[in-house]
Residue, then its C-alpha position, 0 to 999 in steps of 0.5 A: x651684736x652679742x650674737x656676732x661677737x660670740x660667733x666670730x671671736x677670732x682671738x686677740x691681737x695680741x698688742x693694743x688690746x693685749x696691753x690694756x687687758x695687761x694692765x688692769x690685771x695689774x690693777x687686779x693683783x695690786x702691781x699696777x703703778x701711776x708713773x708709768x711710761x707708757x701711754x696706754x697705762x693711762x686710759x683709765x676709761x678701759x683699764x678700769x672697767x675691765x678690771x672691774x669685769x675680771x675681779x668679778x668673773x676671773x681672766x677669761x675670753x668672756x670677761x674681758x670681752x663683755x666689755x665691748x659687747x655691753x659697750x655696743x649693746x648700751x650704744x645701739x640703745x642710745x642710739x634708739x633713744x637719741x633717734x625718737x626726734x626723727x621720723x618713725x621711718x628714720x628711726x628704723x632706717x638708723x637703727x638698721x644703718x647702726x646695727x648691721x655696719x661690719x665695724x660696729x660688729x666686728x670691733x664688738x669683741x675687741x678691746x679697744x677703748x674706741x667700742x667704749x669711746x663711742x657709747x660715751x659720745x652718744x651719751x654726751x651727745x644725749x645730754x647736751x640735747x638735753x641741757x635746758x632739762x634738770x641739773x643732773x644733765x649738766x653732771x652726766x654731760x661733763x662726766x660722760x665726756x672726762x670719761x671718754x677723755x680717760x678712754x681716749x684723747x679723740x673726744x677733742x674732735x668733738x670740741x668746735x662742736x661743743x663751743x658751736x653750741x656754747x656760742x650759740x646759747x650766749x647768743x640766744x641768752x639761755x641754758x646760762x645754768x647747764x654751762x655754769x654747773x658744767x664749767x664747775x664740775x670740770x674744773x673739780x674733775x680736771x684738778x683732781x685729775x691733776x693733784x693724782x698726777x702730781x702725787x704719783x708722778x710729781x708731774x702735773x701734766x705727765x699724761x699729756x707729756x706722754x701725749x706728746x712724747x709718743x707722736x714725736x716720731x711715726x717712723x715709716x708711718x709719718x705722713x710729714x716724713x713720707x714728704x708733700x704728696x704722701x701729706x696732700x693725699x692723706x688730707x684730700x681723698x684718702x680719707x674717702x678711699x678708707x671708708x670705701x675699702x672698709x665699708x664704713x662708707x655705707x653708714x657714711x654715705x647719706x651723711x657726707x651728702x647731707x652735709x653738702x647738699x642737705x635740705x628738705x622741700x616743704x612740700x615734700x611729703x617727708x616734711x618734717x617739723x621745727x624741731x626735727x630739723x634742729x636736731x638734724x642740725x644738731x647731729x649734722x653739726x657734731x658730724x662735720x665736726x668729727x669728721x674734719x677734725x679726723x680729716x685735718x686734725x694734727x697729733x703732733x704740735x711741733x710738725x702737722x701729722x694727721x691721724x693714721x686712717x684705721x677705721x677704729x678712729x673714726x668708729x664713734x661717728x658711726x651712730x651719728x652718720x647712721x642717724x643723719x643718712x637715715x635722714x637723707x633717705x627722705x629726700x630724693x635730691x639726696x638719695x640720688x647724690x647718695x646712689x651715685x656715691x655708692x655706684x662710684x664705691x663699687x667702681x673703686x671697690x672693684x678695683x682695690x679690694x675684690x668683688x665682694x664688696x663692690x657687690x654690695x655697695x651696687x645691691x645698696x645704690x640699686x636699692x636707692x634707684x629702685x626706691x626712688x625711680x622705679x615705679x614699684x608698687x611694694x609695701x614699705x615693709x619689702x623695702x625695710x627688710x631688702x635694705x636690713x637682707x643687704x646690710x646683713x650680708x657682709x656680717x653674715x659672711x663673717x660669722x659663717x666664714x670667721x678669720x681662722x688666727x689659730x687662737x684656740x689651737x694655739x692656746x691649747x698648745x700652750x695649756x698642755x705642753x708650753x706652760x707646763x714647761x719646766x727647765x730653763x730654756x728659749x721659744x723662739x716666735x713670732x713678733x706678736x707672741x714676744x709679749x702677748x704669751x703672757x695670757x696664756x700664762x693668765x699673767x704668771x709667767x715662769x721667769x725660766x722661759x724666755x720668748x725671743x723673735x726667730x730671728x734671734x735663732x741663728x744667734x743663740x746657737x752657742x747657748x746651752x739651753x733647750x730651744x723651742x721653736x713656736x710657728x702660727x702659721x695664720x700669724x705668719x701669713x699675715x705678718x708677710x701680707x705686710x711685708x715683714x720676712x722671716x729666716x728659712x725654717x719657718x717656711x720649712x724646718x729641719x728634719x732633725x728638729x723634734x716635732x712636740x705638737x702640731x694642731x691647726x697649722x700651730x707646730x711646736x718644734x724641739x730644736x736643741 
């Protein structure tokens, strides 16, 4: 994981992760403010560690991106400890399922608070297993999960889970002290949560209020604003066709089957005990609960507006997804619902995406029919290390051919030429740079510069100021995969402007 994160950084987006990085460099140098309105000021879970991390070793790339890379390092661990209750050809299989899916990788050097998010789920998880153990579970059970809550507000989904269980001691009359001591910690966290609040903003409930406020209205990206048959879709199979264009669907496919035709025949040789069974429940019980509520679940309680379908939101369910189709890999009933699955995933990928991963998806149910139906004499080795060669294949792509941002080339542009700006003048830019050139600055801007959008040339022509122009052309040809249009000169610009720097498709233009 480390290896990846260091061989395939590609820069920053320069928006959400950009923000969280903003704003605990505030922290660091003492700015930072409580009662602040933007939503993303209030994920304490990233903001704080990553202060920490930049107290520590300064603002660099690295600094900030050890975060995610610890975070995954820390899952891929609990993971290997939460899956000692399965088979020890389980286990493998889902640490191999984890530890090679394309998004746990390629989000391990993204700031994101769903990498941490998802660290915290399988930590909660571990510990609720073990809730009839020592009173300490019960602490780290309820703080595990307040701290997600201050990542991000998806640890909800994980609520009907979390009463399933509830319900079910009652019902067996037992872990009475594990809920006792958790309900206590929980109210002691939440009312100071709530005091800090009220102290700050003189408004107990003035996250959530933000909460609210900021699903009010998606604009063009409202499902319940695009009418009936954009909401239908999102709810019915659009969630299936995300994971089979981002490839999630290979860590999902095994647990999407188990969960609608799971179960083992006793005098099947992969028969497994009691216990393991309990656990698969377990798991299969806290994935169904996930995922529906990523299915169906509104943001919004004033209009029904299901969560936007990134693979990012969906990203701590992976580990258990991992765990449950490394599972159905012992039962043959599954394995064939599963490769069937995977024939259709290549079927669509073909389709919508290109060939390549329709490629995979077809190594991967070849895989399942060789294993399960061919007659093939082959140790259990071959057969571990062909399905990790195939897993391997997408990350390994990505970090001999990493996306090309310009990132360096732009940095170094702005090192030697653009921070060291003097006088009183305009850049003009594109959108992302508006606030994230502010990194560049390490978050001290000189207040003479002022960053406009390249729209806002033909408009300022009037004033008498020095006017640079800033063209990413990687930036630029995302920005219109996308569809957002841009004024003439970025295509091709004026020979009478001056051209200061040029490195990697990055140009710096003097226009006045």
């Amino acid at each position: 994981m480390a290896i990846f994160a260091f061989l395939s950084f590609d820069g920053f987006y320069f928006y959400d992760d950009y923000t969280y990085i903003y704003y605990a460099q505030q922290i660091v140098s003492g700015e930072y403010q409580i009662a602040n309105t933007d939503i993303f000021a209030h994920r304490w879970g990233i903001i704080l560690p990553l202060a920490l991390s930049l107290k520590i070793f300064g603002l660099s790339e690295w600094s900030v991106c050890a975060l995610p890379v610890l975070a995954s390092l820390c899952s891929l661990g609990l993971l290997y400890l939460f899956s000692k209750n399965l088979s020890t050809e389980s286990r493998l299989y889902a640490i191999l399922f984890f530890g090679l899916d394309f998004y746990t990788l390629f989000f391990t050097n993204k700031i994101y608070p769903d990498v941490l998010l998802t660290t915290l789920v399988l930590a909660s998880l571990y510990c609720l297993w073990h809730r009839n153990k020592h009173w300490v579970v019960s602490l780290g059970f309820v703080c595990f999960n307040f701290w997600a809550f201050l990542c991000k507000e998806l640890i909800i989904y994980l609520l009907p889970f979390y009463v399933l269980i509830f319900a079910k001691d009652l019902r067996q009359k037992q872990n009475y002290h594990f809920w006792i001591i958790s309900a206590f910690i929980v109210v002691l966290l939440t009312t100071i949560y709530l005091i800090v609040y009220q102290n700050f903003t003189e408004n107990l409930f003035f996250r959530f209020q933000l909460i609210q406020d900021a699903h009010q209205d998606f604009g063009q990206f409202s499902y319940f604003h695009k009418g009936r048959n954009a909401l239908l879709q999102r709810i019915t199979y659009e969630p299936i066709l995300m994971f089979i264009n981002t490839t999630t669907l290979i860590t999902f496919s095994g647990a999407i089957v188990w969960l609608l035709f799971g179960n083992f025949n006793p005098k099947s040789k992969y028969y497994i005990s009691n216990t393991q069974k309990e656990f698969v429940s377990y798991l299969a019980s806290a994935f169904a609960s996930g995922l529906l509520m990523f299915w169906l679940m509104t943001t919004n309680f004033t209009i029904y507006e299901p969560i936007h379908l990134y693979p990012r939101h969906i990203l701590f369910l992976l580990p258990l997804g991992a765990m449950l189709s490394a599972v159905a890999l012992e039962s043959k009933k599954i394995s064939t619902t599963t490769a069937v699955l995977l024939l259709f995933s290549a079927l669509w990928a073909w389709k919508s995406i290109g060939y390549k991963t329709s490629i995979l998806y077809l190594l991967l149910a070849v895989w399942l029919i060789l294993k399960y139906f061919v007659n093939i004499k082959i140790g259990k080795t071959i057969w571990e290390v062909s399905f990790a060669v195939i897993l391997l294949l997408h990350p390994l792509y990505t970090m001999l051919k990493p996306t090309e941002t310009g990132y360096w080339a732009e940095k170094e542009i702005f090192e030697k030429y653009v921070v060291k700006l003097q006088e009183p003048c305009i850049i003009y830019t594109d959108d992302k740079l508006l606030t994230g050139h502010r990194w560049y600055f390490k978050f001290k801007q000189n207040n003479s510069l002022v960053f406009k959008d390249f729209a806002e040339l033909d408009k300022d022509k009037a004033l008498h100021l020095k006017k640079y122009v800033l063209i990413n052309q990687y930036s630029i040809a995302y920005f219109k995969q996308i569809g957002v249009q841009f004024p003439y000169f970025v295509e091709k610009q004026p020979d009478s402007w001056q051209k200061v720097a040029e490195k990697d498709n990055i140009k710096l233009y003097l226009f006045e």
